[in-house]
C-alpha positions in Angstrom: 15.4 -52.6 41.0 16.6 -51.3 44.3 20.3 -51.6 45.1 21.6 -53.3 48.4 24.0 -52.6 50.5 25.6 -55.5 53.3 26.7 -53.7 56.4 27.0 -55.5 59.4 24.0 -57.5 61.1 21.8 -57.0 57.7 21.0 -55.8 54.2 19.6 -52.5 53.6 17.4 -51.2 50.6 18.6 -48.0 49.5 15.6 -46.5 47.7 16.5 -43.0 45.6 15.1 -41.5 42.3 17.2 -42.2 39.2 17.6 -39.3 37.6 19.2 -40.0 34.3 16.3 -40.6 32.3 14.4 -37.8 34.0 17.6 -35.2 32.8 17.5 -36.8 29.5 14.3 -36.1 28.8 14.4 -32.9 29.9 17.3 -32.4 27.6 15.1 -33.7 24.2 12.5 -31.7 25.5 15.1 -28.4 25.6 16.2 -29.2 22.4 13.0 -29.3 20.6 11.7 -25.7 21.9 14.8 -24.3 20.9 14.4 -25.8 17.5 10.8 -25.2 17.2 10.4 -21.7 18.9 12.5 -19.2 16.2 10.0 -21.4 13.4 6.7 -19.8 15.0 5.9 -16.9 13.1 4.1 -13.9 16.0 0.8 -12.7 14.6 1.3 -8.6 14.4 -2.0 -7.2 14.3 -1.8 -3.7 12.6 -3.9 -1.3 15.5 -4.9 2.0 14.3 -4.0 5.1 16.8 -5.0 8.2 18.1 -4.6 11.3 16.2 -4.0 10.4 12.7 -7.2 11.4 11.0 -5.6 13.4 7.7 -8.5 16.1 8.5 -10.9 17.2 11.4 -14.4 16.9 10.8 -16.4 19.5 10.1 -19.2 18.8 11.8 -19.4 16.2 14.5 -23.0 14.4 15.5 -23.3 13.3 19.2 -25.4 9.9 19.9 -25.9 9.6 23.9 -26.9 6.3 24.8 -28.3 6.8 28.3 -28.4 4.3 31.5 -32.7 3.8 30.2 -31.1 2.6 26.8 -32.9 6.2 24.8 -31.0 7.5 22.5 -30.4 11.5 22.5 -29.0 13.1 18.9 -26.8 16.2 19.8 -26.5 18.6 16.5 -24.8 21.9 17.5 -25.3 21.8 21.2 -29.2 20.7 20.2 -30.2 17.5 22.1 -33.1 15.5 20.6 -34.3 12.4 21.7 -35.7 9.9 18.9 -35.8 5.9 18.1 -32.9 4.0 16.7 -34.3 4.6 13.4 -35.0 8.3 13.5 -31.6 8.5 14.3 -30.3 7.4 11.6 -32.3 9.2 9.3 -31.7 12.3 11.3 -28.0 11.6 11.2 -28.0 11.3 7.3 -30.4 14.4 7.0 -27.3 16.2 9.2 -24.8 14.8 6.6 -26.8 15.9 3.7 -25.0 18.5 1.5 -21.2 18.1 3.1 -18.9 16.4 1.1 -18.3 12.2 2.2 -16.5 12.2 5.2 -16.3 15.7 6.4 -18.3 15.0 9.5 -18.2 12.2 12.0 -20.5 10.6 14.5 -19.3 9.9 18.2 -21.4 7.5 20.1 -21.0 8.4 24.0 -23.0 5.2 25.7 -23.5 4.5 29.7 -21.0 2.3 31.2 -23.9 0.2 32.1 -25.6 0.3 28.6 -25.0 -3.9 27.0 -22.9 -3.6 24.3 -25.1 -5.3 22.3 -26.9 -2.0 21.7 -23.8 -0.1 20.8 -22.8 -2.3 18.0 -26.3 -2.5 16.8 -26.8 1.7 16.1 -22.7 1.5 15.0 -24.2 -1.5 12.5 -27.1 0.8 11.5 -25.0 3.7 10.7 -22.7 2.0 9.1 -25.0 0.0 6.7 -26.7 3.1 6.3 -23.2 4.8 4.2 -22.0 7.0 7.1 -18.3 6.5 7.0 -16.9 8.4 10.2 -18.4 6.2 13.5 -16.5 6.7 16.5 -17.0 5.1 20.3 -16.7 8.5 22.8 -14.5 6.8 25.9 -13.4 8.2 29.5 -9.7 8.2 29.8 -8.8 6.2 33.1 -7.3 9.5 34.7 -10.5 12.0 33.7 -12.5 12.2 37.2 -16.2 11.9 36.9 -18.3 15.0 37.7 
């Protein structure tokens, strides 16, 4: 309810905001995110990095996904083009005979290429036992030629 004031000739409403249920509101609300907040545990997700591999591969396969979607299988600066399942099997005939692990496939796909179609060969190789699949990127500083 408004408080009145007599002055004079008449009574005047004086209309202002209460504020102490507002600041003590504010104050419960304070007190229970300083309560609550040291309780939430932060997810840490464990990223790998750059540059930790314990050895180099040996031998390193190329798969260039071009802006048509073909696929092109680079084998000691040889460039073959071939279907998403010749690749494999042309990747696995290149692994034949080295020891597990000791070379690595790098796909290098078109920044216009759907992802969809990266993950798919990277599925492929995968389910197919070859352990080292890597993603070729651009670092944001490299200039395009």
């Amino acid at each position: 309810m408004p408080a009145t004031v007599s002055r004079g000739r008449g009574r005047r409403t004086i209309s202002e905001i209460n504020m102490v249920p507002f600041i003590d509101v504010m104050l419960v609300l304070l007190i229970i995110f300083m309560v609550t907040a040291p309780l939430i545990a932060p997810s840490v997700i464990n990223l790998p990095s750059v540059g930790k591999a314990d050895k180099q591969p040996d031998q390193v396969v190329q798969i260039i996904i071009g802006k048509d979607e073909g696929l092109d299988l680079k084998i000691d600066n040889k460039t073959v083009r071939l279907t998403p399942d010749a690749v494999v099997a042309a990747v696995l005939q290149a692994q034949s005979g080295q020891p597990p692990g000791s070379s690595a496939v790098v796909i290098s796909a078109d920044k216009d290429v759907r992802y969809e179609n990266v993950v798919t060969l990277m599925d492929k190789l995968q389910a197919s036992g070859v352990q080292r699949v890597g993603l070729s990127v651009k670092t944001a500083n490299s200039k395009s030629k």
